[in-house]
C-alpha positions as CSV (number, residue, x, y, z in Angstrom):
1,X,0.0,0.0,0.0
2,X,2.9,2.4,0.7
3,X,4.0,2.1,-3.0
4,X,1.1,2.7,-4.2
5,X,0.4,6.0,-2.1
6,X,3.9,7.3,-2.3
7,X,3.1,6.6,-6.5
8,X,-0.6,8.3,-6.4
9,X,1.1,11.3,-4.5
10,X,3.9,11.9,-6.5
11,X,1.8,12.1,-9.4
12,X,-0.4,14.9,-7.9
13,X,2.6,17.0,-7.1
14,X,5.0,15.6,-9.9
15,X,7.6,18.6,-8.4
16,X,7.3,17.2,-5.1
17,X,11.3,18.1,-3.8
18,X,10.5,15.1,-0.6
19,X,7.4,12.1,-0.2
20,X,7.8,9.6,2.2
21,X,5.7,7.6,4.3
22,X,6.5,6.0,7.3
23,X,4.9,3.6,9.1
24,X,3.5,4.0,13.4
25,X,1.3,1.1,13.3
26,X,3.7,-1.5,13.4
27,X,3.7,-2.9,10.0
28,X,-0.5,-2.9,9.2
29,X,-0.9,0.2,7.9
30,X,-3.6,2.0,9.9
31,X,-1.5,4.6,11.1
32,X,0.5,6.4,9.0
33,X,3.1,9.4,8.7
34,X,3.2,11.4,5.2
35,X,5.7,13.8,4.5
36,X,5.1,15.6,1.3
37,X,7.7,18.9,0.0
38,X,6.5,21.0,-2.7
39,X,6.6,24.4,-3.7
40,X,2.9,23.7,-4.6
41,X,2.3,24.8,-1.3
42,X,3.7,28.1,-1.4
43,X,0.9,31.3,-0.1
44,X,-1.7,27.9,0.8
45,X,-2.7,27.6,4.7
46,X,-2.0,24.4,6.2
47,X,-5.6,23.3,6.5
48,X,-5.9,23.3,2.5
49,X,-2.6,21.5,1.8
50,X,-4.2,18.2,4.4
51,X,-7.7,18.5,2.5
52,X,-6.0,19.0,-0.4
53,X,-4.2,15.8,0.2
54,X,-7.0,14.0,2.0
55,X,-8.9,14.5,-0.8
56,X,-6.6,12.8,-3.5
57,X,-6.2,9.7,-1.7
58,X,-9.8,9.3,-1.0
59,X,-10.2,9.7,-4.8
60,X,-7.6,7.3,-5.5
61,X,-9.7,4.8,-2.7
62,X,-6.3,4.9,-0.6
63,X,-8.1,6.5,2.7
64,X,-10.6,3.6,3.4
65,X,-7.6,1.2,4.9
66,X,-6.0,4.3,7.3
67,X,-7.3,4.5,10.7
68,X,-4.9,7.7,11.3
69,X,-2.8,10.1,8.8
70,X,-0.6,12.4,10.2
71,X,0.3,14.8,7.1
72,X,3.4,17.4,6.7
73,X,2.9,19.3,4.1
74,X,5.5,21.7,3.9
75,X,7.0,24.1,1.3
76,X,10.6,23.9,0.3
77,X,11.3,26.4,2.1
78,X,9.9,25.1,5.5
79,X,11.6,21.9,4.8
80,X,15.2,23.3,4.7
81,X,14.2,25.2,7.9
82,X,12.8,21.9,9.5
83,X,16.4,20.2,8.7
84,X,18.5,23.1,9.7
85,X,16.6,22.5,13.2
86,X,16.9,19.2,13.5
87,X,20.8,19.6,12.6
């Protein structure tokens, strides 16, 4: 299922500069971590980049299968201040 969500996702934001999800749920799949980049975002609030999101994988029929989705959507910008924190 990761595969084919990191897949669906990239093809929304084909720019994306990071997308990776990682796994809380101890290998099922119910609660997962999505870290998307993309200068997409740029001038949206937060709460439209997760619809925004939301909304493609439940298009795409990925959502039915995830009890929780914690989503960071950031622009490039925020990601390279994220790492420079973390550093």
């Amino acid at each position: 299922m990761y595969r084919l969500m990191t897949c669906k996702v990239q093809t929304q934001y084909p720019d994306a500069i990071e997308c990776k999800i990682v796994d809380h749920s101890d290998g099922c799949g119910a609660k997962l971590e999505l870290t998307l980049v993309s200068n997409t975002f740029e001038g949206m609030p937060l709460l439209k980049r997760h619809r925004e999101v939301q909304n493609h994988l439940k298009e795409k029929g990925l959502f039915d299968e995830i009890h929780a989705l914690q989503i960071k959507a950031w622009t490039g910008e925020q990601w390279e201040k994220k790492k420079g924190e973390s550093g």
